[in-house]
KEKOL-914122 format. One record per residue (C-alpha): x, y, z. Coordinates in steps of 0.1 Angstrom, whole numbers, padded with zeros to 4 digits, always signed. Example, Ala and Ser with C-alpha at 12.3 -4.5 7.8 and 13.67 -1.06 7.14 Angstrom:
residues 2
+0123-0045+0078;+0137-0011+0071;
***
This chain:
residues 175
+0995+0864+1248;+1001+0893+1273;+0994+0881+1307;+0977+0916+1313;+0955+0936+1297;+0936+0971+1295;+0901+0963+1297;+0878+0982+1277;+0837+0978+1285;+0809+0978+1259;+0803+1010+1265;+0838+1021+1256;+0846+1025+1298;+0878+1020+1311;+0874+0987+1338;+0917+0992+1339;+0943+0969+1339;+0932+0932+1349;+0945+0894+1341;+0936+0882+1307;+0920+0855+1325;+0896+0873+1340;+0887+0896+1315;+0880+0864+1299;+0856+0855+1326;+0843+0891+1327;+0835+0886+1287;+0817+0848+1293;+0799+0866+1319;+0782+0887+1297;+0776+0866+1268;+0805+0890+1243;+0837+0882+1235;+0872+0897+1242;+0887+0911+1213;+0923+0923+1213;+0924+0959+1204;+0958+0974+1205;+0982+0943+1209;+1013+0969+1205;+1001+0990+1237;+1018+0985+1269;+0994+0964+1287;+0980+0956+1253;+0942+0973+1254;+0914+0941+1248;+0878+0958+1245;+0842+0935+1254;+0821+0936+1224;+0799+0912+1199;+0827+0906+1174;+0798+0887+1152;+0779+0921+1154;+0813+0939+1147;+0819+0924+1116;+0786+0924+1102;+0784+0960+1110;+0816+0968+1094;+0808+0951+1062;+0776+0969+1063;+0792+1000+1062;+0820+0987+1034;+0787+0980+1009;+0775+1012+1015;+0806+1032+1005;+0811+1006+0971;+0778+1015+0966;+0786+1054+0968;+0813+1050+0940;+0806+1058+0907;+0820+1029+0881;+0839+1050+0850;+0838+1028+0818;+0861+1037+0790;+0832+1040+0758;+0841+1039+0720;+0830+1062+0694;+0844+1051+0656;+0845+1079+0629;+0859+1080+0593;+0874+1108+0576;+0851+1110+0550;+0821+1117+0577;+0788+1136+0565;+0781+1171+0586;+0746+1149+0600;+0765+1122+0610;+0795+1141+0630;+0771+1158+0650;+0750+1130+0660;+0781+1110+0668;+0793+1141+0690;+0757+1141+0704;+0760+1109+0715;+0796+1113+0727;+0781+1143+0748;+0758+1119+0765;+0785+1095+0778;+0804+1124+0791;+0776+1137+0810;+0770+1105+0826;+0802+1102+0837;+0821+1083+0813;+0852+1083+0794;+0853+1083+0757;+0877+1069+0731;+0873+1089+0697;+0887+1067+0673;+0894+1079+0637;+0892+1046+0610;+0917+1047+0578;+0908+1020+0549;+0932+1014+0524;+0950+1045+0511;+0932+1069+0534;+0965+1062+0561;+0981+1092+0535;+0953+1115+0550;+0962+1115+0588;+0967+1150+0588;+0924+1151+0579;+0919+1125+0610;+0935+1151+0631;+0917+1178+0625;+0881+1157+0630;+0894+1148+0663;+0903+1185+0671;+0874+1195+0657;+0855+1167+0680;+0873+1181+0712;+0871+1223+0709;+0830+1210+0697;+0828+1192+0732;+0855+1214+0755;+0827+1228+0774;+0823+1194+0791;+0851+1174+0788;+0891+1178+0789;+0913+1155+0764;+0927+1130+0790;+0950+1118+0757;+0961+1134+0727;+0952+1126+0691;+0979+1093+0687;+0983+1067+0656;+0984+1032+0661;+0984+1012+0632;+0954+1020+0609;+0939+1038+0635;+0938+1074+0651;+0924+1080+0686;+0923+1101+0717;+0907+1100+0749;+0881+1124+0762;+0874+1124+0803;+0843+1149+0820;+0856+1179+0832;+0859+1177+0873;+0825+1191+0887;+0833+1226+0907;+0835+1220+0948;+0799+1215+0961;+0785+1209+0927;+0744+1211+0923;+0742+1230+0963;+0766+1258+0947;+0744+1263+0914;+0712+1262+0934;+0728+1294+0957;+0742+1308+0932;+0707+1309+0912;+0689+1319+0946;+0713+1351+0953;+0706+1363+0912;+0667+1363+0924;
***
């Protein structure tokens, strides 16, 4: 430990350059504690503060920004190519709604038995599932085979700068 030290106050004043020993006394004094700062400076700069209070404080603040972050999770939607018109259009409903919320979506495209010959078909439903749904989302991966199964992954489409404030103006200036 440096025999000197910059001495920072509580307040964030300067007390200057005194002997760790007594900015040791001057931190009992007050009931705080000396915490070392900026060990690389030359003196190295030790500020007076509640480190207990400090800490808390800071992990306060580190809850508050996880809280602030949205969690993405990676949803499924299964299809077949022999899909009824109803049945498409709810599924892409439903796909809509996880996009909107933030999510990603795996399309996935099922083959049974000798419907592997048809792949070309599974394309087109999942091309057919994206250009219905490009409004909102962007294809994050392209239609791929794997196996006995075809799929792609659908991610929102990046909210413009300012988002809601903007459309709010925007609607306000039309008025």
């Amino acid at each position: 430990m440096a025999r000197t030290v910059r001495l920072v106050d509580v307040n964030g004043e300067q007390l200057g350059v005194v002997t760790t020993t007594e900015a040791l006394k001057i931190a009992r004094e007050k009931n705080l504690d000396l915490v070392l700062v900026s060990p690389a400076a030359n003196p190295p700069v030790a500020r007076i503060m509640d480190y207990g209070k400090y800490k808390y404080e800071k992990d306060k603040r580190k809850k508050e920004a996880k809280k602030k972050t949205k969690q993405t999770q990676l949803k499924e939607m299964k299809f077949r190519i022999r899909i009824d018109e109803h049945d498409f259009q709810t599924k892409t409903n439903r796909i809509q709604e996880f996009l909107e919320k933030g999510n990603k979506v795996r399309v996935v495209i099922m083959f049974r038995g000798r419907e592997i010959v048809f792949s070309d078909k599974g394309k087109e439903i999942l091309n057919r599932v994206s250009t219905q749904l490009q409004q909102i989302s962007d294809v994050d991966r392209p239609p791929k085979l794997e196996g006995r199964d075809m799929w792609m992954i659908l991610k929102p489409k990046a909210a413009p700068q300012g988002g809601k404030e903007n459309e709010q103006q925007s609607k306000d200036e039309d008025a």
